[in-house]
C-alpha positions as CSV (number, residue, x, y, z in Angstrom):
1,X,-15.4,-8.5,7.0
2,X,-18.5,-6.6,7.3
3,X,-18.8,-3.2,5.6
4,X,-19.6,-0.5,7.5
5,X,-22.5,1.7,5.5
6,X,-23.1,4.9,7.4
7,X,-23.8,8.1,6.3
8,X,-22.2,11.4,6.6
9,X,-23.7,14.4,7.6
10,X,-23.3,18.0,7.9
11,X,-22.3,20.1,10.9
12,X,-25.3,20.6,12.8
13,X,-25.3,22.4,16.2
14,X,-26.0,25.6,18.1
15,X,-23.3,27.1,20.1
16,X,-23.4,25.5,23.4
17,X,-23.4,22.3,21.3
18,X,-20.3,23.4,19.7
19,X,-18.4,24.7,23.4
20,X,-19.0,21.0,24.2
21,X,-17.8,19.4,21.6
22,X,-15.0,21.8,21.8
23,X,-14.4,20.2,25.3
24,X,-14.0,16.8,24.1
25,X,-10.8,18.1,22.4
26,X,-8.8,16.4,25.7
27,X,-5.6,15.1,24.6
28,X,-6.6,16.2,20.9
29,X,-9.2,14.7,20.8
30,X,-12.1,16.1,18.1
31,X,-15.5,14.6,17.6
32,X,-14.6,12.1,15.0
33,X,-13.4,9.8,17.6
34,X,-17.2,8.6,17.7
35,X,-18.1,5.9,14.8
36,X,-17.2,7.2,11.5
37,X,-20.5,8.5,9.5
38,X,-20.0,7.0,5.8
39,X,-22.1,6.1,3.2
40,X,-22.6,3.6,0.8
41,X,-25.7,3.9,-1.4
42,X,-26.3,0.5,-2.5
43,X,-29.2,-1.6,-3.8
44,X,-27.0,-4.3,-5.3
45,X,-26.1,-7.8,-3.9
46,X,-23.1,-8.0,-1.7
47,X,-20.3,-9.6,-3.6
48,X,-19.0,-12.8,-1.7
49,X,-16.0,-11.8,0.6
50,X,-13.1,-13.5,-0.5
51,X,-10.5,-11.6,1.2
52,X,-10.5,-10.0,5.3
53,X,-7.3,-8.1,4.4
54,X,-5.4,-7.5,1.1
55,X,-1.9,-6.1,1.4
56,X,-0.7,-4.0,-1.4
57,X,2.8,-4.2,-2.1
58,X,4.3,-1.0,-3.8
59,X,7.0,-0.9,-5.8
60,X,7.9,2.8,-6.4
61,X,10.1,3.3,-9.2
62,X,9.1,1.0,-11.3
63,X,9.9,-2.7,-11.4
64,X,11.4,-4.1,-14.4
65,X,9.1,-7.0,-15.9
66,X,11.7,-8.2,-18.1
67,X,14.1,-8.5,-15.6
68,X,11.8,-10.1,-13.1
69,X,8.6,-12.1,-13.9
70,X,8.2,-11.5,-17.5
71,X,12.3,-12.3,-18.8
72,X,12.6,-12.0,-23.0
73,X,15.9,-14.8,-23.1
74,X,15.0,-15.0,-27.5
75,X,14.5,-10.9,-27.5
76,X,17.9,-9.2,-28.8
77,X,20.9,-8.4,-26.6
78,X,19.8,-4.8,-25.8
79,X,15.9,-6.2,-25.0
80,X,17.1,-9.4,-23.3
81,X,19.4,-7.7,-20.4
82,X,21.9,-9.9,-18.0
83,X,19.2,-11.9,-16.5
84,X,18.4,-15.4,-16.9
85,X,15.1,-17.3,-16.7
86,X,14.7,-20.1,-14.2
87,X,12.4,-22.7,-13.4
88,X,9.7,-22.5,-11.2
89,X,7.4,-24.9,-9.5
90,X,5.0,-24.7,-12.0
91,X,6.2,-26.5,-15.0
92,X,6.5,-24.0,-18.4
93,X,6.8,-20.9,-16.1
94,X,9.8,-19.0,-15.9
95,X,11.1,-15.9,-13.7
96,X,14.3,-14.4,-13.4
97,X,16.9,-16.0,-11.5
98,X,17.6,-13.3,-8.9
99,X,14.1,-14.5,-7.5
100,X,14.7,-18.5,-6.4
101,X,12.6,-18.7,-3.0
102,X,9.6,-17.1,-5.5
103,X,10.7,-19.8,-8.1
104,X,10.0,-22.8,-5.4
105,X,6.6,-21.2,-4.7
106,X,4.9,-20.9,-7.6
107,X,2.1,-23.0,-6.2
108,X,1.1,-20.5,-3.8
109,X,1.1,-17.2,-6.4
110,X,-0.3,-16.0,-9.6
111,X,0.8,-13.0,-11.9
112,X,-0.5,-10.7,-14.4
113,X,1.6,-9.5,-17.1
114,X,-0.6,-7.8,-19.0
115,X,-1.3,-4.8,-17.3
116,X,-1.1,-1.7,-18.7
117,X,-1.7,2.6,-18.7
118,X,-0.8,5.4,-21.1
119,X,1.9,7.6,-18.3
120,X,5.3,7.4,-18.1
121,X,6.0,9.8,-15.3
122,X,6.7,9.3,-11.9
123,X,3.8,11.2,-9.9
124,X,1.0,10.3,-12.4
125,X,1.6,6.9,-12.2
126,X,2.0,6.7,-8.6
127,X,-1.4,8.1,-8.8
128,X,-3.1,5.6,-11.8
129,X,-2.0,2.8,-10.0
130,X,-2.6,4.0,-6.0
131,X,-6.0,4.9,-6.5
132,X,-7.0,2.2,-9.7
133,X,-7.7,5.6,-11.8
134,X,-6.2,5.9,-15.2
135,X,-7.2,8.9,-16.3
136,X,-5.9,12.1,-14.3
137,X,-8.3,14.6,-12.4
138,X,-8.8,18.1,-13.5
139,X,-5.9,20.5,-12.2
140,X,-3.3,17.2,-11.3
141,X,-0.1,18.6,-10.7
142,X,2.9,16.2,-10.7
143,X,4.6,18.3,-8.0
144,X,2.3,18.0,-5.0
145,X,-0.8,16.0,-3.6
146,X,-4.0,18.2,-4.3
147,X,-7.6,18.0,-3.1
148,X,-8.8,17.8,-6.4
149,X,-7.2,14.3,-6.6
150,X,-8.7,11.2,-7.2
151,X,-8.8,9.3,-3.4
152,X,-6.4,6.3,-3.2
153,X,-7.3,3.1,-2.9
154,X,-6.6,2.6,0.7
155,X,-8.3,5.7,1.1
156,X,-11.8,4.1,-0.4
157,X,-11.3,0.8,1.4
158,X,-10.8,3.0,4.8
159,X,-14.1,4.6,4.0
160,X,-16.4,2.0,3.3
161,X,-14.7,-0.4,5.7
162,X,-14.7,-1.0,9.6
163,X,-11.9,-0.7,11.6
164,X,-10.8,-3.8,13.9
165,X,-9.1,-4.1,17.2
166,X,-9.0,-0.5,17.9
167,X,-7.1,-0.3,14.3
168,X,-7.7,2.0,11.7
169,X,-9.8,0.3,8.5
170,X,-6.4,1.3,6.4
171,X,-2.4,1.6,7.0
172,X,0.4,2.2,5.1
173,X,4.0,1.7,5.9
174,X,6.5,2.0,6.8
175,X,6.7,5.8,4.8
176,X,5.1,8.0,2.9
177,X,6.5,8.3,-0.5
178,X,8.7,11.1,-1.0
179,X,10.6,12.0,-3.9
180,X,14.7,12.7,-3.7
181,X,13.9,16.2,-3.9
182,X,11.8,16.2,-0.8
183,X,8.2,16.8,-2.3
184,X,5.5,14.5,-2.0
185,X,4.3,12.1,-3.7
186,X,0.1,12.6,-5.1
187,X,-2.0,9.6,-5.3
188,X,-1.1,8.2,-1.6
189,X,-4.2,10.6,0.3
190,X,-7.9,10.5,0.0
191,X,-7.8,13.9,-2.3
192,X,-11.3,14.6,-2.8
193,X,-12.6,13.4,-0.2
194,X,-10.4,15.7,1.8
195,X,-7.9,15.0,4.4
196,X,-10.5,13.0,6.8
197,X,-9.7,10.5,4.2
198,X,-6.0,9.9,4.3
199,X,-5.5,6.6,5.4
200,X,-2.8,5.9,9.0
201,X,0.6,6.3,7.6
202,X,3.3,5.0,9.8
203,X,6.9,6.4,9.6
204,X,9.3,4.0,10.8
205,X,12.2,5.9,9.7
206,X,13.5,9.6,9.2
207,X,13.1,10.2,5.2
208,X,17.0,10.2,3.4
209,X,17.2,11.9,0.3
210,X,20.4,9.4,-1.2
211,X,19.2,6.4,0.8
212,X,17.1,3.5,-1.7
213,X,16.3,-0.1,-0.7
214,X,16.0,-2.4,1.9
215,X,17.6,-0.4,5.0
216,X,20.3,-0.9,6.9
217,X,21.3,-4.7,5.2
218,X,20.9,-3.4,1.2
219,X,20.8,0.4,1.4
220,X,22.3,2.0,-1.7
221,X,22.1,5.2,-3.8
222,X,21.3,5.0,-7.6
223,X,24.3,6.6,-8.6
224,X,26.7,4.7,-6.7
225,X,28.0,7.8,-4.5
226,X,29.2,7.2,-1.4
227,X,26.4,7.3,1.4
228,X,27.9,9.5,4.4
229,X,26.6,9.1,7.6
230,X,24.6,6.5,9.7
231,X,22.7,4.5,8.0
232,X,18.9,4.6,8.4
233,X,17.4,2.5,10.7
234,X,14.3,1.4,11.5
235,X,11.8,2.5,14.3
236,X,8.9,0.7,15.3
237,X,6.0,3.2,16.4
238,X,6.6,3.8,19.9
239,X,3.4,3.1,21.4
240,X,4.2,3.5,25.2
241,X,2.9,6.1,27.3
242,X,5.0,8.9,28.2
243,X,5.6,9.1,31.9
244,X,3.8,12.0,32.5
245,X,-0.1,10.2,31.5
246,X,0.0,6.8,33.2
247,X,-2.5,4.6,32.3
248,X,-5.0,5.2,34.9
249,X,-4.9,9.1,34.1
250,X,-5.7,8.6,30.6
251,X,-9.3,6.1,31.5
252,X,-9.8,9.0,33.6
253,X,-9.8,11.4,30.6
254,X,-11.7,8.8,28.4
255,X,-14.3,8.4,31.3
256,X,-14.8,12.1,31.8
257,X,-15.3,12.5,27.1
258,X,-17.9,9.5,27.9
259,X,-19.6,12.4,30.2
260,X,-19.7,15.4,27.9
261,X,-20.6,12.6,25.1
262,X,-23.9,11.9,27.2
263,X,-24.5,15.7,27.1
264,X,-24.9,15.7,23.4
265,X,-27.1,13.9,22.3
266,X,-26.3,14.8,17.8
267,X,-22.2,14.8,18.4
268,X,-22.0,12.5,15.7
269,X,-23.5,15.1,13.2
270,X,-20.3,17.5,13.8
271,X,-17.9,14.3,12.7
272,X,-16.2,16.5,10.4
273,X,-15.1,19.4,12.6
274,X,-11.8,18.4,13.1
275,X,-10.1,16.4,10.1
276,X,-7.6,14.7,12.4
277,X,-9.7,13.2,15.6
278,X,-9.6,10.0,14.0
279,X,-5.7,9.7,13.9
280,X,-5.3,11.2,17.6
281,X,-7.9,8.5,18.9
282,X,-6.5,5.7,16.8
283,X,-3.0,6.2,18.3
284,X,-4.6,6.9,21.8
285,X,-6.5,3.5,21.4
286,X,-3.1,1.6,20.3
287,X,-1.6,2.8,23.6
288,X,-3.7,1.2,26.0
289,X,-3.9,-2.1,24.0
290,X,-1.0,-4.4,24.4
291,X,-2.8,-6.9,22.0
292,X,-2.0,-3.9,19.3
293,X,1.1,-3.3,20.3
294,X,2.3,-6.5,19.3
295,X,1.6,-5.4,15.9
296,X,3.9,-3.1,15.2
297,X,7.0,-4.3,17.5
298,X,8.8,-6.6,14.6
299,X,12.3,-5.5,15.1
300,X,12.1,-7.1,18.7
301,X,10.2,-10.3,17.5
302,X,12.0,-13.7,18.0
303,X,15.6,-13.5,16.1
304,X,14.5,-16.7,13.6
305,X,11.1,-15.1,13.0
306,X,13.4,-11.6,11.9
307,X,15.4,-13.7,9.9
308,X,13.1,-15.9,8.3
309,X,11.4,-12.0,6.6
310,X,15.0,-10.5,6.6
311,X,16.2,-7.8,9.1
312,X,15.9,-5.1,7.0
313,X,13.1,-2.6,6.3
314,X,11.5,-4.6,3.4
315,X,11.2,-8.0,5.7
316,X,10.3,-6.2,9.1
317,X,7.6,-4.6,6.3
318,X,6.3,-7.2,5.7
319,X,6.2,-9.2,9.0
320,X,4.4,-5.9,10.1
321,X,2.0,-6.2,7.4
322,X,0.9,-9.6,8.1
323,X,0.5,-8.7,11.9
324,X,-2.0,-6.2,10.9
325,X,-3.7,-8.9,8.6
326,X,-4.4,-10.9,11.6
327,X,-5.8,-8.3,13.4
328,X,-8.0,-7.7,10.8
329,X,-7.1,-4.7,9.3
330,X,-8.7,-4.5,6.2
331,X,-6.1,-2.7,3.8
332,X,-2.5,-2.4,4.3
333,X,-0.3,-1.2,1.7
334,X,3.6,-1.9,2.0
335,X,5.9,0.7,0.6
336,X,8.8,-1.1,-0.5
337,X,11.5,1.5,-0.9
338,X,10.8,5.3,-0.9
339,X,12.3,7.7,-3.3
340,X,11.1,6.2,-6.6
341,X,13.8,3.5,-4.6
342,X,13.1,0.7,-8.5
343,X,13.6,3.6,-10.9
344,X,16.7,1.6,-12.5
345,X,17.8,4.1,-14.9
346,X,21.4,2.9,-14.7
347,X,23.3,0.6,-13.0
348,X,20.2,-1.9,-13.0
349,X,21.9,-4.9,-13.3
350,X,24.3,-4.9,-10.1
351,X,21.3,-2.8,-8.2
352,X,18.5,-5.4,-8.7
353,X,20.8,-8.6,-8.3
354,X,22.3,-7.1,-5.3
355,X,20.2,-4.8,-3.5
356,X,16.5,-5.0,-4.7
357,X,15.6,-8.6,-5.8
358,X,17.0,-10.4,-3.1
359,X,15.6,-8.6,-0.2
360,X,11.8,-8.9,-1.9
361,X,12.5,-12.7,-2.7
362,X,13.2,-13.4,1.1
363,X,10.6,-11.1,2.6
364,X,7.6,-11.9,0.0
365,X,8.6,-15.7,0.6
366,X,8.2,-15.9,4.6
367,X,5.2,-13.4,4.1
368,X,3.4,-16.3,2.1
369,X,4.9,-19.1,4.3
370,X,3.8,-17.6,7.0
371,X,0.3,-16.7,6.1
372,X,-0.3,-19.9,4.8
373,X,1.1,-21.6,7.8
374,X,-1.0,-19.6,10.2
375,X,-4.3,-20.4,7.9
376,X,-4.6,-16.6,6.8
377,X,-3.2,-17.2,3.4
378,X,-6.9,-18.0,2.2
379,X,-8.2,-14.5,3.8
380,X,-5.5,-12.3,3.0
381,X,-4.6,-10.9,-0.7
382,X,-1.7,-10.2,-1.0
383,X,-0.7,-7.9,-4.6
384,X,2.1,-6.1,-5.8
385,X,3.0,-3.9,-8.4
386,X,4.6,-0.6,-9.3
387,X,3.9,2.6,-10.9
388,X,5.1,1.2,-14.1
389,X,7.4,-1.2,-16.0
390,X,10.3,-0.4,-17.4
391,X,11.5,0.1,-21.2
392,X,12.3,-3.0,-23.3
393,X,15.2,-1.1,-24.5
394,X,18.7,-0.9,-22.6
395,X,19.7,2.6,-22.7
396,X,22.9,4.4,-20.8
397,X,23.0,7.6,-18.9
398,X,26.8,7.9,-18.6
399,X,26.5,11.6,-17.3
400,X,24.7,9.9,-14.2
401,X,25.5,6.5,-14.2
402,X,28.5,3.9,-14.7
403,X,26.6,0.9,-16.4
404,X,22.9,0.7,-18.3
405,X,19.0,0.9,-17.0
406,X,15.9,0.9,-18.4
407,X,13.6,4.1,-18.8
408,X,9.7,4.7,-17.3
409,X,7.2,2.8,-19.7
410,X,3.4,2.8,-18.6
411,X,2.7,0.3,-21.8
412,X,3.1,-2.8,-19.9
413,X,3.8,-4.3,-16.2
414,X,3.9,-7.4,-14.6
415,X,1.6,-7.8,-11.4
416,X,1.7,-10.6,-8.5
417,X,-1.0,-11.5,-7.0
418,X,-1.4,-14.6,-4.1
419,X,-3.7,-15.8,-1.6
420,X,-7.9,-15.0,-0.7
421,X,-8.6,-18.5,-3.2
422,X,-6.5,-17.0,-6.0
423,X,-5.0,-20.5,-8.1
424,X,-1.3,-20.5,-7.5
425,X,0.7,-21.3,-10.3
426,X,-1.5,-19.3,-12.8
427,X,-0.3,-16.4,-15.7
428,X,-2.6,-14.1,-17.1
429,X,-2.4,-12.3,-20.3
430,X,0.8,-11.7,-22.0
431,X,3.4,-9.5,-23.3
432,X,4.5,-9.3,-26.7
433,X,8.2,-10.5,-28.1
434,X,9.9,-7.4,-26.8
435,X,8.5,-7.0,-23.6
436,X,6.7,-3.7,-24.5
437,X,2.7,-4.2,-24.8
438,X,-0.1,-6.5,-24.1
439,X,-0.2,-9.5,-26.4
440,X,-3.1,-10.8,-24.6
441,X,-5.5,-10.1,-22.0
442,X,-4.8,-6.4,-21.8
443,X,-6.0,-5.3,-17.9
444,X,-6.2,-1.5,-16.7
445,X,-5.7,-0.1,-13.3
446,X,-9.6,0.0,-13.0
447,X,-9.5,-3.9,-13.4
448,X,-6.9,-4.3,-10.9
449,X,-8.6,-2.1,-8.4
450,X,-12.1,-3.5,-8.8
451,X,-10.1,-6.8,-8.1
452,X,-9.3,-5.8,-4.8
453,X,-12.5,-4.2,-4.2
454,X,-14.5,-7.2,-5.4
455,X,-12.1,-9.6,-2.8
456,X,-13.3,-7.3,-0.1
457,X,-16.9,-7.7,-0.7
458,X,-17.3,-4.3,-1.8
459,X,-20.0,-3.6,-3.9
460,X,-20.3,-3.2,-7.7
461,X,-22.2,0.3,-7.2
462,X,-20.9,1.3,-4.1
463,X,-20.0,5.3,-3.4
464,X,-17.8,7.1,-1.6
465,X,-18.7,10.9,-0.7
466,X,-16.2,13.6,-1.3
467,X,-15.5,16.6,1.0
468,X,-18.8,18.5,-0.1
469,X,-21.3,15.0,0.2
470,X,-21.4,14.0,-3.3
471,X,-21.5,10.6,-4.0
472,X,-18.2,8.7,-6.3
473,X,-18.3,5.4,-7.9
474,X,-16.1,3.6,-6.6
475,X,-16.2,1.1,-9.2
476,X,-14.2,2.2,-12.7
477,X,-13.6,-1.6,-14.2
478,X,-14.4,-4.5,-13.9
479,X,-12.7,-7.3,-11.7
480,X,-9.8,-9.6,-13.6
481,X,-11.9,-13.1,-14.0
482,X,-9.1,-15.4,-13.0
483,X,-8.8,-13.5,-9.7
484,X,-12.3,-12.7,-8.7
């Protein structure tokens, strides 16, 4: 994957420039649907590209590590939980036994369970961990996204990279994350860098405030009240034209934007003008690509291929995701669940047997069959983790909840990573007896996004410009040796 290195400019133009390029606003069109002008001031050596696509897996909420990939069985009663280790495929590793197509795949997968950051709330460490940042920008406010926030991680990568097959350089799906209360959640946009950043969100569903999980199949509501209603269900972007521009009207429009293009000869220098040109001529490039199309139409695919992921939003997720890889897109991250969907404060046990672990084992499963299959299983990293872990302790919440959970706990997490030459069957670092800090190997969210950077050939002292041109590291650690 070659990296685009361009470089921004400002606004430059009189006003007849600016009539014109006021003109080429057909269909919604701004100016920014000409290349992207980004920059990467560089005079280090490319890194070798291991990876054409990562997929970044988000668990929002907070997975458990004990009751997952890193299970305590000798810890006491309240540390230990209901859970019980399993084999897997790699002899002395164990995971819990809610995950059993993961277990028969160890081969294929590694996992970190070392990783750790100092916040236990919600909205900082959707931030920390969305944009590999571990310390929290000036005037961070856990309520809202602000332009004074660090730029996520898909945001960087869809700055510095190109996009493919009339796709934009980075998606994420099939939601934004929204908290229950309807608010936003920061660390998903590219902040700084302003909202010419924010990386293609597609919304495949209408948001539910009581709705968690894997919809329809394994939808549930933390608190066990009854959900009213119909269910959610899940939309594939509808990428037809509407009746009204048929496909010959729209070259026409394209054809006569080529024309007034000609006309200015510096458009390119007014690429900022409109923050949203390059969303309105990404979705205006997906309609009149069938290839594209394709993509995105999973709950249609062939019933065994829907099967194989799961039909529920988690699977068609993922068998999204890995359509995208192969189109070479070079960053999709995979929501799955909104509304903090893993924040298992009570009634943990029955929720992750029943409604969270089996869903993810399925989907995750057929993602790396299928990947591997297909021979894209070497180009693709895939990782996954969360905001946080959870607390070692089990604690109840009787006002709220009918049976136990675990709290937030930013001290340690366990985080999968598979695929792009990463050795299967490998753990790195440790937790100690109780579940609650690093033993060994202690890894930051700067190491775990200089991992993915580093997979994508990005360079060690490569920048990204904020809103007002000033150059960014992109670089804040270094990359995890057993990955990179």
């Amino acid at each position: 994957m070659a990296l685009n290195f361009q470089n921004y400019q400002h606004p430059k133009l009189n006003r007849r420039q600016a009539i014109q390029a006021g003109a080429v606003g057909l269909l919604g069109l701004g100016t920014n649907h000409l290349h992207a002008l980004r920059a990467l001031e560089t005079t280090s050596a490319k890194p070798k590209i291991k990876a054409k696509s990562v997929i970044f897996i988000f668990l929002s909420g907070g997975l458990s590590q004990i009751d997952s990939f890193d299970l305590k069985p000798n810890a006491p009663e309240n540390i230990r939980g209901e859970f019980k280790p399993i084999a897997t495929q790699t002899p002395g590793f164990t995971i819990c036994e809610h995950l059993p197509m993961l277990a028969a795949r160890s081969s294929k997968w590694a996992l970190l369970r070392s990783l750790t950051h100092r916040s236990n709330d919600h909205s900082a460490g959707h931030l920390i961990m969305m944009t590999g940042r571990a310390d929290l920008p000036v005037g961070f406010d856990a309520s809202k996204p602000k332009n004074s926030d660090w730029p996520s991680m898909a945001s960087i990568i869809g700055n510095v990279t190109k996009p493919s097959n009339n796709l934009p350089p980075a998606i994420v799906l099939p939601e934004r994350l929204v908290h229950n209360s309807g608010r936003v959640i920061p660390g998903q946009f590219g902040g700084q860098m302003g909202t010419r950043g924010d990386p293609w969100f597609i919304e495949a569903s209408p948001f539910d405030s009581k709705a968690y999980g894997a919809f329809p199949t394994y939808e549930f509501d933390h608190q066990q009240r009854e959900i009213k209603g119909v269910k959610r269900a899940f939309i594939a972007p509808n990428l037809s034209l509407p009746e009204s521009l048929t496909n010959t009207r729209l070259q026409n429009r394209f054809s006569l934007m080529k024309n007034l293009d000609k006309q200015v000869s510096d458009l390119e220098s007014v690429a900022t003008v409109n923050q949203f040109d390059r969303f309105h001529q990404g979705a205006l490039s997906l309609l009149v690509d069938p290839k594209v199309r394709t993509c995105f139409d999973v709950t249609t695919a062939p019933e065994k291929q829907q099967e194989r992921y799961g039909k529920n939003s988690f699977g068609w997720s993922l068998m999204m995701a890995r359509n995208l890889a192969e189109a070479g897109v070079p960053l999709i991250q995979v929501n799955l669940g909104n509304n903090e969907t893993w924040d298992t404060h009570g009634n943990a046990f029955p929720h992750l047997k029943e409604k969270l672990l089996p869903p993810t084992d399925r989907g995750l499963s057929a993602l790396l069959d299928d990947l591997e299959e297909s021979g894209l299983l070497k180009s693709t990293l895939i990782v996954m983790a969360g905001e946080f872990g959870r607390t070692p302790k089990i604690f109840g919440l009787p006002a709220h909840y009918k049976l136990p959970g675990r709290d937030h706990w930013g001290g340690v997490q366990s985080v999968f990573f598979a695929g792009a030459g990463i050795p299967g069957g490998t753990v790195v670092g440790s937790s100690d007896k109780n579940g609650a800090y690093p033993a060994t190997e202690p890894y930051t969210p700067e190491n775990f996004a200089a991992t993915i950077y580093h997979a994508l050939g990005i360079p060690s002292d490569a920048v990204w410009h904020d809103a007002t041109q000033r150059p960014n590291n992109i670089y804040y650690g270094t990359p995890i040796p057993a990955f990179s």
